[in-house]
N, C-alpha and C positions, 0 to 999 in steps of 0.2 A: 798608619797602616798597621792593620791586625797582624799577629802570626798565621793566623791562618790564612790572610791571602799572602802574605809571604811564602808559608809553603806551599800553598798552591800552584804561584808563579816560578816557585822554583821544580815544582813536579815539571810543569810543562817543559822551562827549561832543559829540565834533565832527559825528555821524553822526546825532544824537537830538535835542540841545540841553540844556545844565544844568537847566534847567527840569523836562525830562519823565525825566532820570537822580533828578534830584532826588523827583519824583513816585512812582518806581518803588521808591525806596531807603524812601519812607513806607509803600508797599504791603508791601513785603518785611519791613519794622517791624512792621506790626499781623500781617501772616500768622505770624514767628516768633511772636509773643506771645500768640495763638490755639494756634499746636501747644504750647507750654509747658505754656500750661493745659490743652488739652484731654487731651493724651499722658502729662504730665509731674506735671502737679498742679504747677506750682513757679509761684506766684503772684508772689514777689518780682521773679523776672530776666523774667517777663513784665509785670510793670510796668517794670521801664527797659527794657524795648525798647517800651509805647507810650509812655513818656515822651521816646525817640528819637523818634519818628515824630511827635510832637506840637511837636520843636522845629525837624522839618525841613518839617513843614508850613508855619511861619512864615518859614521861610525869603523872603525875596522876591526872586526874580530878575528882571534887565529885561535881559540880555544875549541 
């Protein structure tokens, strides 16, 4: 990963809060894992992307 999309994702960060980047990174999970199947037929790589989104749901933030 460049600096520059480091700081980029940390702009957003700063601009959003970890919480709701975090939020958006689960949404962004289940919507690839929908086109996968829907487009693709490819069941396997859309199950680890909801099992992505299922571990950053747990995630807990308090920052």
């Amino acid at each position: 990963m460049t600096k520059e999309y480091m700081d980029s994702l940390e702009s957003v960060v700063d601009q959003l809060t970890l919480a709701a980047v975090l939020e958006m990174l689960e949404r962004i999970c289940h919507k690839k894992a929908e086109n996968l199947r829907i487009h693709w037929q490819d069941e396997n790589s859309a199950k680890l992307w909801e099992k992505a989104a299922r571990q950053i749901e747990q995630i807990n933030i308090d920052v």
